[in-house]
PADO-993694 format. One record per residue: residue in three letters; y negated, x, z negated of N, C-alpha, C in turn. Coordinates in steps of 0.1 Angstrom, whole numbers, plus 5000, padded with zeros to 4 digits. Layout:
// residues N
ALAYXZYXZYXZ ...
// end
This chain:
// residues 62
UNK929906898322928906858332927806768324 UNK926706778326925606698321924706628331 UNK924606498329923806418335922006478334 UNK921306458345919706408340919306298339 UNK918306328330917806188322916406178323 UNK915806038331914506048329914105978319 UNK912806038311912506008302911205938300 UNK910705888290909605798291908405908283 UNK907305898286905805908280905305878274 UNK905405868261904805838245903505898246 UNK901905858239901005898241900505898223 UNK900605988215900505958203899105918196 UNK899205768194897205748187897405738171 UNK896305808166896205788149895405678148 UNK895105578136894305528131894505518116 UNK893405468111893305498100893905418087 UNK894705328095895705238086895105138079 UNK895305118069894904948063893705008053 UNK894505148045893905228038893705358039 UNK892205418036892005588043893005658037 UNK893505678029894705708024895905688029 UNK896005618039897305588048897305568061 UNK897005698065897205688081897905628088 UNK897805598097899205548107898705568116 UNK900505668124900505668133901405608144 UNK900905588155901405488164901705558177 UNK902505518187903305568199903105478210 UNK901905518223902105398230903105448246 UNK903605358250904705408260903805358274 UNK904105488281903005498296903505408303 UNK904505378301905505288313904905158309 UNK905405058297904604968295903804918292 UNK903204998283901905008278902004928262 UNK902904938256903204828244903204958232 UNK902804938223902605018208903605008201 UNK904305088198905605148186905005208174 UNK905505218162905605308155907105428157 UNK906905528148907805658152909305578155 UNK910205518147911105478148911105398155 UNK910005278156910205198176910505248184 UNK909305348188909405448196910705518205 UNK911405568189912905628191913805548199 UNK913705428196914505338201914005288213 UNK913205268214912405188230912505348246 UNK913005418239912805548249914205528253 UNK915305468248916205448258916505298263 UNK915705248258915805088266914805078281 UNK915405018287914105008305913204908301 UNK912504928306910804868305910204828320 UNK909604698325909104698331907804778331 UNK907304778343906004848339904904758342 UNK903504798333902704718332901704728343 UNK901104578345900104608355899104688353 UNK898804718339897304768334897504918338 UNK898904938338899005098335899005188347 UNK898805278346898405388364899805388360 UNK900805468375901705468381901505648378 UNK903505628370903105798366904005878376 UNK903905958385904305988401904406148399 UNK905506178403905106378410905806408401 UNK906206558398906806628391906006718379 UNK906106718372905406788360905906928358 
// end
């Protein structure tokens, strides 16, 4: 038997890093609105989050 799992909303933003040569990319989470890199990310998708005031409320079935 398998549980369902809701999951969180990562929104992937590039920027250009410190150096044009070194991109970085960054993960921001819809729920809180706080910026991860890839391996944050990974880890912050199973921790609960309040949700932020700034952020629209993500509703309905996809």
């Amino acid at each position: 038997m398998s549980a369902d799992m809701v999951g969180k909303i990562f929104v992937m933003v590039s920027s250009s890093g410190d150096l044009p040569t070194n991109p970085l990319s960054l993960r921001e989470c819809m729920v809180c609105g706080k910026v991860f890199n890839r391996e944050q990310s990974r880890e912050h998708y199973y921790v609960p989050c309040p949700p932020s005031s700034e952020q629209p409320a993500v509703t309905g079935r996809y």
